[in-house]
C-alpha positions in Angstrom: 146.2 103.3 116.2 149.5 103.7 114.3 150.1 101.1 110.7 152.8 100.0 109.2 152.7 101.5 105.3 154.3 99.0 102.9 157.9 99.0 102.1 159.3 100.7 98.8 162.3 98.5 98.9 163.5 95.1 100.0 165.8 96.3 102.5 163.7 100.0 103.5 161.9 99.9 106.6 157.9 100.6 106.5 156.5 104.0 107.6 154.4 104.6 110.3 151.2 106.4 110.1 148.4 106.6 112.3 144.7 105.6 111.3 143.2 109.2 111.0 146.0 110.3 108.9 144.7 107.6 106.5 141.2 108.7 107.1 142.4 112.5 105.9 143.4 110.9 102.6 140.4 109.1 101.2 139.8 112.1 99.2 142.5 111.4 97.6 143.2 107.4 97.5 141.2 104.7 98.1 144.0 101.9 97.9 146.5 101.4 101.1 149.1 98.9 101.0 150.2 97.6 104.6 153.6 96.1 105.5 153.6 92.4 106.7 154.6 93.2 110.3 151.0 94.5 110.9 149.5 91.7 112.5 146.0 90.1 111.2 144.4 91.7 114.2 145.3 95.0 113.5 144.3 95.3 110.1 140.8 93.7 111.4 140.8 96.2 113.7 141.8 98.9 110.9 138.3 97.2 108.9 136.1 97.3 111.7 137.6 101.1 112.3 136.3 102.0 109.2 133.2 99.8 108.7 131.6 101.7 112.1 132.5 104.8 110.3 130.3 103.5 107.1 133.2 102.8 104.2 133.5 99.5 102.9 136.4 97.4 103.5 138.1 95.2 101.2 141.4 93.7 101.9 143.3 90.5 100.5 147.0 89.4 101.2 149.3 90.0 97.9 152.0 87.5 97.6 155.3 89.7 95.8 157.6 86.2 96.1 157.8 82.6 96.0 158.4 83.1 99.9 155.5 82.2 102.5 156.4 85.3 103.9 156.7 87.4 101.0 153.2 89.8 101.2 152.0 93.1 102.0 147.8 93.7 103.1 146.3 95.6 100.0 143.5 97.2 101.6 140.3 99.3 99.5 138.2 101.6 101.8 135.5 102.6 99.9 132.2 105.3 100.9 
């Protein structure tokens, strides 16, 4: 399953990376921040990835703007 990683700018375009690259880095971060053109079903999908794999998944929308559609998925996988 290939993400979409937040963007670093306003007008940058969000990177792609697929699930078990993310899974690689865990030793590394525990913290993922998701671009809104993910939709709500993947990132369940990404939790549920993860929760059969025995991490714990937290993740909450984080509003960057007074815009509805100003957010990006913050997402904690934790072992």
């Amino acid at each position: 399953m290939k993400l979409k990683l937040a963007r670093t700018s306003l007008r940058g375009k969000p990177r792609i990376v697929e699930i078990k690259k993310l899974e690689e880095e865990l030793d590394k971060k525990s913290i993922f921040y998701f671009d809104k053109e993910n939709t709500h079903k993947e990132m369940i999908a990404l939790i549920e990835y993860f929760e059969e794999r025995d991490y714990s998944v937290y993740m909450r929308e984080v509003k960057y703007g007074l815009d509805e559609n100003e957010y990006i998925y913050e997402v904690h996988i934790v072992s």
